[in-house]
C-alpha positions as CSV (number, residue, x, y, z in Angstrom):
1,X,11.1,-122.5,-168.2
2,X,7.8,-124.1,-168.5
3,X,7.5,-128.0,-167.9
4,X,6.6,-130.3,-170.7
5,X,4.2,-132.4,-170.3
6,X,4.2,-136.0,-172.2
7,X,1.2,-138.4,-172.3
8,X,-1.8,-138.1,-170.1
9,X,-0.5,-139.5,-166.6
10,X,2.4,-138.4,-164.6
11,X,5.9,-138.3,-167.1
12,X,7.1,-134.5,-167.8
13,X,10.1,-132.7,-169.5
14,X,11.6,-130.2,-167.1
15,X,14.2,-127.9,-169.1
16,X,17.3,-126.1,-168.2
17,X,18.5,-123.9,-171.1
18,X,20.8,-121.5,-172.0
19,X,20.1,-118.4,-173.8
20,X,20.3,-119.8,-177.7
21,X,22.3,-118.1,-180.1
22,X,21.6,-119.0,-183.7
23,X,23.7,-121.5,-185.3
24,X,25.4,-122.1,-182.0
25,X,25.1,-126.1,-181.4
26,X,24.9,-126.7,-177.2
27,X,25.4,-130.6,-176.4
28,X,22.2,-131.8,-173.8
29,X,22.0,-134.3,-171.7
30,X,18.5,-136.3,-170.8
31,X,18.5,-137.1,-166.5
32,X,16.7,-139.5,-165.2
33,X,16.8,-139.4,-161.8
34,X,16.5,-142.3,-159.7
35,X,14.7,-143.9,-156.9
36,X,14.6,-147.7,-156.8
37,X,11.1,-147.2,-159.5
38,X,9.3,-146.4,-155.7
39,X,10.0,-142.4,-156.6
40,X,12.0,-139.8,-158.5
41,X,14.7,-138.3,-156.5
42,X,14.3,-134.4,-156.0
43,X,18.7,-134.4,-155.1
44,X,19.3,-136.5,-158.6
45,X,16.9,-133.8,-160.4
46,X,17.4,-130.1,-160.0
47,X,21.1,-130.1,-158.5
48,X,22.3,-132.6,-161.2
49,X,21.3,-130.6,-163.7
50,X,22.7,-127.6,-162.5
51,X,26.1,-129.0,-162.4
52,X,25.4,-130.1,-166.2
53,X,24.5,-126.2,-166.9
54,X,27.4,-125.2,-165.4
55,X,29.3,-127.2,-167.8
56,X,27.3,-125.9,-170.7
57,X,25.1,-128.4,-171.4
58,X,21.1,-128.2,-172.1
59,X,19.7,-130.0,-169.3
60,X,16.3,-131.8,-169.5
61,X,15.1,-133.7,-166.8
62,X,12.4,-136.7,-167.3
63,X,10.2,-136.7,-164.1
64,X,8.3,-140.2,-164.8
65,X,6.2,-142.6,-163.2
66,X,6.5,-144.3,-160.8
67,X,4.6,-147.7,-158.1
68,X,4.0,-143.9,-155.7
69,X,2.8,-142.1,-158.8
70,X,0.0,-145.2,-159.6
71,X,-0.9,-145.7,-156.1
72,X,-1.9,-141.9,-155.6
């Protein structure tokens, strides 16, 4: 699935979906993965949300900026 971008600098949405089936409500979840606001972890990201999947859950994660993301 394609990434979605939000602002103009670093943040971005980056979904895991299931196939949708109309008038089928799927709960989601919104991960923010971690890393003491220096970076955002790759391990809290992708294999997180694939646990969440799993469970049947929508997965978005928020890849945001961070004191790395300014500095570069």
């Amino acid at each position: 699935m394609e990434k979605i971008k939000i602002g103009k600098n670093y943040a971005y949405l980056e979904p895991y979906l299931h196939q949708y089936r109309y008038q089928e409500k799927i709960p989601a979840i919104l991960l923010c993965p971690g890393g003491a606001y220096l970076y955002t972890s790759r391990r809290e990201a992708a294999p997180v949300a694939y646990q969440f999947l799993a469970k049947g859950y929508h997965v978005f994660v928020l890849h945001y900026s961070t004191i790395s993301n300014k500095r570069m």
